[in-house]
C-alpha positions as CSV (number, residue, x, y, z in Angstrom):
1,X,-11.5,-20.8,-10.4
2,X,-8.7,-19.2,-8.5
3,X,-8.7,-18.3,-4.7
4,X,-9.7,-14.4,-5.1
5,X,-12.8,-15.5,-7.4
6,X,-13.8,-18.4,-4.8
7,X,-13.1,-15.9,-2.0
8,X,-15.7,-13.2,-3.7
9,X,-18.3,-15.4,-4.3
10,X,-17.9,-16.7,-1.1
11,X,-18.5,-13.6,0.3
12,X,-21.3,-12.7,-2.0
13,X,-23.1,-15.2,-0.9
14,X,-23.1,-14.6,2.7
15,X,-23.7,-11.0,2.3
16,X,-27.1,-11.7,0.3
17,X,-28.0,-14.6,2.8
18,X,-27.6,-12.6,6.3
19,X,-30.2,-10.6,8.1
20,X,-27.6,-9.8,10.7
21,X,-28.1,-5.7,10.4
22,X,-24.6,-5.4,12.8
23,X,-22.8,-7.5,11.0
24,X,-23.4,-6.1,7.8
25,X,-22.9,-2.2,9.1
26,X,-19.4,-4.2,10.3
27,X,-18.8,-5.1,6.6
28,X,-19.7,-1.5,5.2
29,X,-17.4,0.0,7.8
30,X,-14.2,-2.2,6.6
31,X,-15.1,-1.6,3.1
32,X,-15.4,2.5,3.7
33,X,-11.8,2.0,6.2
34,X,-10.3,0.3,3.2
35,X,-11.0,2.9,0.6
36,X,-9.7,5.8,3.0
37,X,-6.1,6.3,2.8
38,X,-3.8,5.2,5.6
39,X,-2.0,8.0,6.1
40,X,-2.8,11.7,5.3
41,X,-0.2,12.9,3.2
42,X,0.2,17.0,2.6
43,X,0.3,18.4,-0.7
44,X,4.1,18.9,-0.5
45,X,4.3,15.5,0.8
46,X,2.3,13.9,-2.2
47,X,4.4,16.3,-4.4
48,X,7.6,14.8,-3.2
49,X,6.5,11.0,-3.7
50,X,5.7,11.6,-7.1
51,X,9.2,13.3,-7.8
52,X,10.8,10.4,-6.0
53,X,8.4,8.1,-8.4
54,X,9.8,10.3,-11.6
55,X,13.5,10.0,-10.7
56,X,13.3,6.5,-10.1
57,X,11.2,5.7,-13.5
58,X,14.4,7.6,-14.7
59,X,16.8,5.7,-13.1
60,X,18.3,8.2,-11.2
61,X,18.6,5.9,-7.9
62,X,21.6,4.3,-6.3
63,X,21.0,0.5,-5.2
64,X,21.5,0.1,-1.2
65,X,23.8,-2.0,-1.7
66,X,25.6,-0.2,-3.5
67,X,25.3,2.6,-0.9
68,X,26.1,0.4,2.0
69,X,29.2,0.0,0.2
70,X,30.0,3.4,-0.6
71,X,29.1,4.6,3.1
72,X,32.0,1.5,4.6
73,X,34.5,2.8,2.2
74,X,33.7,6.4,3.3
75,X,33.9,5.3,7.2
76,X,37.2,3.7,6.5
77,X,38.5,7.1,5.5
78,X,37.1,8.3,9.0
């Protein structure tokens, strides 16, 4: 069994086995935090994330280190 599946039952088990009403309202809270998202994203951001997503699936993207590069070369010329 690997470490997630031990983890789970683990867990499991001490949920059905406590009686401790505050601890378990602790558990349901970190399970409802976890399922929120983290940050609240507008539409236009969420729009603009899935472009970026599109263009990379594409491969229109430049490597950093390639930009890194590009950017020194450019400075040079400064």
């Amino acid at each position: 069994m690997d470490l997630t599946a031990q983890i789970k039952k683990n867990l499991i088990s001490r949920i059905k086995d406590s009686t401790d009403l505050d601890f378990l309202k602790a558990l349901q809270t970190i399970f409802d935090s976890s399922e929120q998202e983290l940050y609240g994203l507008s539409s236009d951001q969420k729009m603009a994330i899935e472009r970026s997503r599109k263009e990379i699936e594409s491969g229109n993207f430049h490597k950093n280190d390639e930009v890194i590069s590009e950017m020194r070369e450019w400075l040079k010329k400064k």
